[in-house]
C-alpha positions as CSV (number, residue, x, y, z in Angstrom):
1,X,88.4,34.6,31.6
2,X,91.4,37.3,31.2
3,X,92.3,36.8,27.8
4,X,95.9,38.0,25.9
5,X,95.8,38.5,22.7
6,X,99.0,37.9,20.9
7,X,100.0,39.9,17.4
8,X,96.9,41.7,17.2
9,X,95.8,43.5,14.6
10,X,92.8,46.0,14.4
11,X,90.3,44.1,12.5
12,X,90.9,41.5,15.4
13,X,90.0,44.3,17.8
14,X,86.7,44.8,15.8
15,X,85.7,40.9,15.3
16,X,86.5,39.9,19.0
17,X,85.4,43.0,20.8
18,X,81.8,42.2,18.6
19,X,81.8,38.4,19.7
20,X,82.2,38.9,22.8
21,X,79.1,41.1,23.4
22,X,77.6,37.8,24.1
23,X,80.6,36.4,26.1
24,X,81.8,38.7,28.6
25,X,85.5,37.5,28.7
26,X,88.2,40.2,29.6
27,X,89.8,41.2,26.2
28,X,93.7,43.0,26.1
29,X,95.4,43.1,22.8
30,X,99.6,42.9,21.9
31,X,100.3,44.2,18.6
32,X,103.7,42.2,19.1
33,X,104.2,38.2,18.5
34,X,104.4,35.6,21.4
35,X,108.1,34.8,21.8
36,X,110.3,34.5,24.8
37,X,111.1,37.8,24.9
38,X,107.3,38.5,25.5
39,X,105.8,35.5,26.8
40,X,106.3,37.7,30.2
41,X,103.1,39.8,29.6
42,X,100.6,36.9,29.7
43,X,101.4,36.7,33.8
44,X,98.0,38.2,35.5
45,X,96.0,36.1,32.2
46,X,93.7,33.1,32.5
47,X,94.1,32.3,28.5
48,X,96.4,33.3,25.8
49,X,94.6,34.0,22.1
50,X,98.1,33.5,19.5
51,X,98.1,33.1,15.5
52,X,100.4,31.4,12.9
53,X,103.4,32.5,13.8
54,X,103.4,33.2,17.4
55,X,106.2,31.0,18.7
56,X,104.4,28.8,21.6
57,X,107.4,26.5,22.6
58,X,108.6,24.8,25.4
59,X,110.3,27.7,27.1
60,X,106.9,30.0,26.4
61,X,104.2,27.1,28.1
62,X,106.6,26.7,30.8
63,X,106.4,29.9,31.8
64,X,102.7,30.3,30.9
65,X,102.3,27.1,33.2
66,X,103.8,29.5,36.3
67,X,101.9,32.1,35.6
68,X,98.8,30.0,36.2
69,X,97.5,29.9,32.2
70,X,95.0,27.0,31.6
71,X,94.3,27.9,27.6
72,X,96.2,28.5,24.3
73,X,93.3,29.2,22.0
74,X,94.6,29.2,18.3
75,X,92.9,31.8,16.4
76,X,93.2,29.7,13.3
77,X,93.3,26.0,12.3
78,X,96.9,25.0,12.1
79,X,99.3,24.2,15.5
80,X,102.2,23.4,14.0
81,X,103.6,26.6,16.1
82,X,102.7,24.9,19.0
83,X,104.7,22.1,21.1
84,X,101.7,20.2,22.1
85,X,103.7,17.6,24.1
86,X,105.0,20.3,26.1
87,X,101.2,21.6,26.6
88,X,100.6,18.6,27.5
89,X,103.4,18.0,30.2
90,X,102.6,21.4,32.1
91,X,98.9,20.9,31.8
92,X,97.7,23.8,29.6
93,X,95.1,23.2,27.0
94,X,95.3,23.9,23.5
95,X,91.8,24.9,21.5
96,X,91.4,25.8,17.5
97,X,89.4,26.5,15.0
98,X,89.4,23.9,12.6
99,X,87.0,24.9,10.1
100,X,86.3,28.8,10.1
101,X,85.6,29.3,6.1
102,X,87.2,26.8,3.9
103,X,85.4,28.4,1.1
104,X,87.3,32.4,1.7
105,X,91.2,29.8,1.1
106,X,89.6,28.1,-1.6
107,X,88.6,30.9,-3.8
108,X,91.7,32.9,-2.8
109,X,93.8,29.6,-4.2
110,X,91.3,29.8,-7.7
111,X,92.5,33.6,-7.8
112,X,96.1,32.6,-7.8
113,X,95.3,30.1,-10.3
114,X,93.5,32.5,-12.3
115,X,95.8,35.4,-11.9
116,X,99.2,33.1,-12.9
117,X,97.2,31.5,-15.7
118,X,95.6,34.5,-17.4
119,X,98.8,36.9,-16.1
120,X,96.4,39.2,-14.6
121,X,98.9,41.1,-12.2
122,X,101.2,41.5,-15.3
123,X,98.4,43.3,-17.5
124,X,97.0,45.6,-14.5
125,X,101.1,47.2,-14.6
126,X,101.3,47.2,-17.9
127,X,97.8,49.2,-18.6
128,X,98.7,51.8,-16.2
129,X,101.5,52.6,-17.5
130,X,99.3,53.3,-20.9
131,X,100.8,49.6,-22.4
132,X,97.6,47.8,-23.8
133,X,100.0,45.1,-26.0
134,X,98.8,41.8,-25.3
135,X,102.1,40.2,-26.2
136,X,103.2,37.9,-23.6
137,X,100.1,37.4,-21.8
138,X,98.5,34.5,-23.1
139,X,97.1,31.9,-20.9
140,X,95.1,28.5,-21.2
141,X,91.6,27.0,-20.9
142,X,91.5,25.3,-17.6
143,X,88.4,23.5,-19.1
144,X,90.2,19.8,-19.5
145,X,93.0,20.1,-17.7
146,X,93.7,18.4,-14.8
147,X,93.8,19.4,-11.4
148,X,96.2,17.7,-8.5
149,X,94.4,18.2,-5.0
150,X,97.0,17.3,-2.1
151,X,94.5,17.3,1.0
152,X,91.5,16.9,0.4
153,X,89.8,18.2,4.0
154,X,87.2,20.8,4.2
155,X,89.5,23.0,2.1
156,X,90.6,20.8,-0.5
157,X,86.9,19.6,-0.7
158,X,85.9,23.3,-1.5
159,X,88.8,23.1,-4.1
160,X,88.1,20.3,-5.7
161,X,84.5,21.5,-6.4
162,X,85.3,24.4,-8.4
163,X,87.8,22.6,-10.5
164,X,85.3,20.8,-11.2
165,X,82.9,23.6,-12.2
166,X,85.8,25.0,-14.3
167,X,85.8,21.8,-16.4
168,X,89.1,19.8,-14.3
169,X,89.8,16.8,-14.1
170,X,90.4,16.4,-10.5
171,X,92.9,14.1,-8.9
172,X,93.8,13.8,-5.0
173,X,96.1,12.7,-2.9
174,X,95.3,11.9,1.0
175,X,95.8,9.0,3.3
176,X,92.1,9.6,3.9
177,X,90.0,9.8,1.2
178,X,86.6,12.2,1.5
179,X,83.5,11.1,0.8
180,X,82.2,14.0,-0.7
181,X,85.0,14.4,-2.8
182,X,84.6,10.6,-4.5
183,X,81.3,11.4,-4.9
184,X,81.9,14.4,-7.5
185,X,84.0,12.1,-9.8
186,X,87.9,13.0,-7.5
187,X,89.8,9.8,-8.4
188,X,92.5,9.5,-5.5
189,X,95.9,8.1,-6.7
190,X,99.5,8.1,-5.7
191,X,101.4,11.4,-4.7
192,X,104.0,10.5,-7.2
193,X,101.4,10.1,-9.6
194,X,99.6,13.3,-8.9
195,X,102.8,14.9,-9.2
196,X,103.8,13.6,-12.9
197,X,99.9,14.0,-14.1
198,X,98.8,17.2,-12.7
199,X,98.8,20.3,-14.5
200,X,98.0,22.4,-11.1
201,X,99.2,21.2,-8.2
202,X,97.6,23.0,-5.0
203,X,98.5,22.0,-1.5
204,X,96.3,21.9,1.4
205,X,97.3,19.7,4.2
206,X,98.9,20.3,7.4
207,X,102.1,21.0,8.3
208,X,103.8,18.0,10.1
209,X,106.7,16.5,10.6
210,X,105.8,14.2,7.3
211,X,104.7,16.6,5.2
212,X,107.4,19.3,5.8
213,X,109.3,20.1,2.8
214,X,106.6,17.9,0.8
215,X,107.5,19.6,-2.5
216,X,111.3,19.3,-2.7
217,X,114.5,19.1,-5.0
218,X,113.3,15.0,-5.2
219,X,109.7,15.2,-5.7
220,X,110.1,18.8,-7.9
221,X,111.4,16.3,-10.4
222,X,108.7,14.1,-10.9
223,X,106.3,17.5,-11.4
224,X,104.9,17.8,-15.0
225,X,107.4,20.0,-16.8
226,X,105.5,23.2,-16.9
227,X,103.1,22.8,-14.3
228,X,101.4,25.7,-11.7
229,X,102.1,25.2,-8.3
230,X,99.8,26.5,-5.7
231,X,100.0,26.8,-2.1
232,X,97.7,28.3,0.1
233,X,98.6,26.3,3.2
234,X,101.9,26.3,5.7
235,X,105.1,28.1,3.8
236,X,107.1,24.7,5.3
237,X,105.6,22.3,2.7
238,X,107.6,23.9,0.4
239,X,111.7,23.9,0.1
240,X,111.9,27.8,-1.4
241,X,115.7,27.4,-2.0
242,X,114.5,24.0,-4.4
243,X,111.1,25.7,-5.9
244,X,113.5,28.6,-6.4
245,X,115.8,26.5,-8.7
246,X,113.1,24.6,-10.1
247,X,111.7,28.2,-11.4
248,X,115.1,29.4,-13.0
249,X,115.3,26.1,-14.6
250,X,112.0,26.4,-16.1
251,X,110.7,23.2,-14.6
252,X,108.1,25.3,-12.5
253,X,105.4,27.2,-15.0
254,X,104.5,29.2,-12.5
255,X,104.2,29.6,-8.5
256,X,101.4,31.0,-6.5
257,X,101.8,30.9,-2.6
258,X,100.3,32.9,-0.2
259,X,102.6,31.3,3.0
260,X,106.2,31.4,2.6
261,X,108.3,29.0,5.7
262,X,110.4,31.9,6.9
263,X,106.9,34.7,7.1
264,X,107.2,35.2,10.5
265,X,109.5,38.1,9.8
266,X,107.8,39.3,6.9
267,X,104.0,38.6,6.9
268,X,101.7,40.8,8.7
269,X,103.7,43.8,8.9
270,X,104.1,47.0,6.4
271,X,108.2,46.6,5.1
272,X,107.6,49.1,2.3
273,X,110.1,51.2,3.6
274,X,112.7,48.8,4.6
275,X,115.4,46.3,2.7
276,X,114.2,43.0,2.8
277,X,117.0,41.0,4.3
278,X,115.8,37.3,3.2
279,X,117.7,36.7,-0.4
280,X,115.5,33.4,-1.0
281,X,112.5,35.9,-1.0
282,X,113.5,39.2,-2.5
283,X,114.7,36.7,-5.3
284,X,110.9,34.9,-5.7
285,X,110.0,38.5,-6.1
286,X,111.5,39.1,-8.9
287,X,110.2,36.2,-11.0
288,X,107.4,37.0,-13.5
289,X,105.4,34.0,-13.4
290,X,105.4,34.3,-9.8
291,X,102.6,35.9,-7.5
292,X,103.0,36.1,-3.4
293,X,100.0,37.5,-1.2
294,X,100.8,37.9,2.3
295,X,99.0,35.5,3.6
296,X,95.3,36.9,3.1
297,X,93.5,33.7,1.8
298,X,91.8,33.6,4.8
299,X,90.7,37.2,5.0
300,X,87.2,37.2,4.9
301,X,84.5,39.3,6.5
302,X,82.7,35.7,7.2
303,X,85.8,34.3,8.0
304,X,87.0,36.2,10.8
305,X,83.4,36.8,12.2
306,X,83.5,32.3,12.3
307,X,87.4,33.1,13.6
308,X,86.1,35.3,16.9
309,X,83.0,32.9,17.8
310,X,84.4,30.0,18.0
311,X,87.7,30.6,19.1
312,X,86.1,32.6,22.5
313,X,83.6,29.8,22.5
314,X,86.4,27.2,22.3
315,X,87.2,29.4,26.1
316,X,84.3,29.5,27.2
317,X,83.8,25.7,26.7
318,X,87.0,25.0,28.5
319,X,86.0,27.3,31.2
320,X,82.8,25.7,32.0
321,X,83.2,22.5,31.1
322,X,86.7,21.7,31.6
323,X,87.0,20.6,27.9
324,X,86.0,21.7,24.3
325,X,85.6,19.7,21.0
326,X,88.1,21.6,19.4
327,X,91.1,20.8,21.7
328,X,94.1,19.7,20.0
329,X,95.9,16.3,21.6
330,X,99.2,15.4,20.8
């Protein structure tokens, strides 16, 4: 197939260009986002290759449709970008990957933890500047404290196991409880209880129309005065202008996020030589007990090698067969 990649970056270039050695699709690359000021360039394509924050709406598939598109292939696992009832009305299918390297977001959430806890990013300033005072920096044993899992999937599995190794107690909160996850001593309990017991708090669930704004000026209050709050997920599960408060209040201990709701103008590009014009998060920036990462927790050599195979062999699938087992349905 004739493939468009949306907001392509080099080291997709590298990854895909190797997978598909053993492929033989047709690869072009945008550096730019899908929008509707660009959705144009995908006429003359069989499939369209998008990430988190391409925009893939009802105005974007309905052109796509015209132009004869039979694939959105999601180069990642979430699709909350993507109006899947409108895929669905002009007949275009809509492929994942659901499960590319749980552990590279896992340990990248335990290095927030770590980094907020032990005030890592605080001492690395303060030594190069020739400041070796320790004042200020003390942290905690995470060895019997307890750890509040919301989602426990692949991700929150991987999670929960090295909490555990750490010494948590590990709590979780999921309409579906995980096997594996009972099985290494996770007790499952109420959200409002995880919320009031948990010392960390890390979210990994999807981003729905549920679970949008699932940490929030109600449910901030029934957070453990004091407590870390992790996410590693989709920016939307958290209202910033509420976790913002909640931080200059001191009800928050700390924050560690590598997704922020409104990244789609910020994320994946270099602004170091340009005003930031979003307030809510030039203002989280300035908080000490706060640590944002542009959304990297995925940023694995073994993830995006798992990223490039099975995203082109979600195509290829679809291609041959007319269906793959990582379609999304509405």
């Amino acid at each position: 197939m004739k493939i468009a990649f949306y907001s392509a970056k080099q080291y997709d270039r590298d990854f895909f260009d190797m997978a598909n050695r053993s492929k033989s699709h047709e690869l072009t690359y945008f550096s730019f986002s899908l929008e509707e000021k660009t959705v144009g360039l995908a006429e003359g394509y069989d499939a369209i290759c998008v990430f988190v924050n391409d925009i893939v709406n009802d105005v974007c598939l309905e052109k796509m449709a015209s132009f004869g598109i039979k694939v959105i292939a999601l180069r990642c696992a979430g699709f909350n970008n993507v109006d899947l009832e409108a895929a669905e009305k002009f007949g275009i299918k809509v492929v994942r990957v659901p499960a590319y390297s749980p552990h590279s977001v896992a340990e990248h959430t335990l290095a927030l933890v770590l980094s907020l806890n032990r005030k890592i990013h605080r001492a690395y300033n303060r030594v190069r500047e020739g400041n070796f005072s320790i004042e200020g920096l003390m942290g905690y044993d995470l060895n019997g404290l307890t750890a509040g899992v919301i989602g426990t999937g692949k991700i929150g599995e991987c999670v929960s196991q090295i909490f555990k190794g750490f010494g948590c107690k590990v709590i979780a909160f999921d309409p579906t409880e995980n096997e594996n996850c009972l099985k290494i001593g996770v007790k499952y309990v109420g959200l409002d209880q995880l919320l009031s017991e948990a010392d960390i708090i890390t979210l990994h669930c999807p981003l729905t129309a549920e679970s949008h704004h699932l940490i929030n000026k109600e449910t901030i209050k029934k957070i453990k005065d004091d407590a870390m709050l992790i996410n590693t997920s989709r920016g939307g599960l958290i209202d910033t202008v509420a976790i913002t408060k909640a931080l200059k209040k001191g009800k928050i201990g700390s924050l560690g996020i590598d997704v922020y709701e409104e990244e789609g103008d910020l994320f994946f590009k270099d602004m170091s030589g340009q005003v930031i014009q979003d307030d809510v998060f030039a203002r989280l920036t300035t908080f000490p007990n706060v640590i944002i990462t542009g959304h990297q927790a995925f940023f694995t050599q073994n993830a995006l090698r798992n990223i490039s195979d099975i995203t082109l062999s979600n195509i290829s699938e679809i291609e041959s067969k007319g269906a793959s087992e990582n379609e999304v349905f509405q």
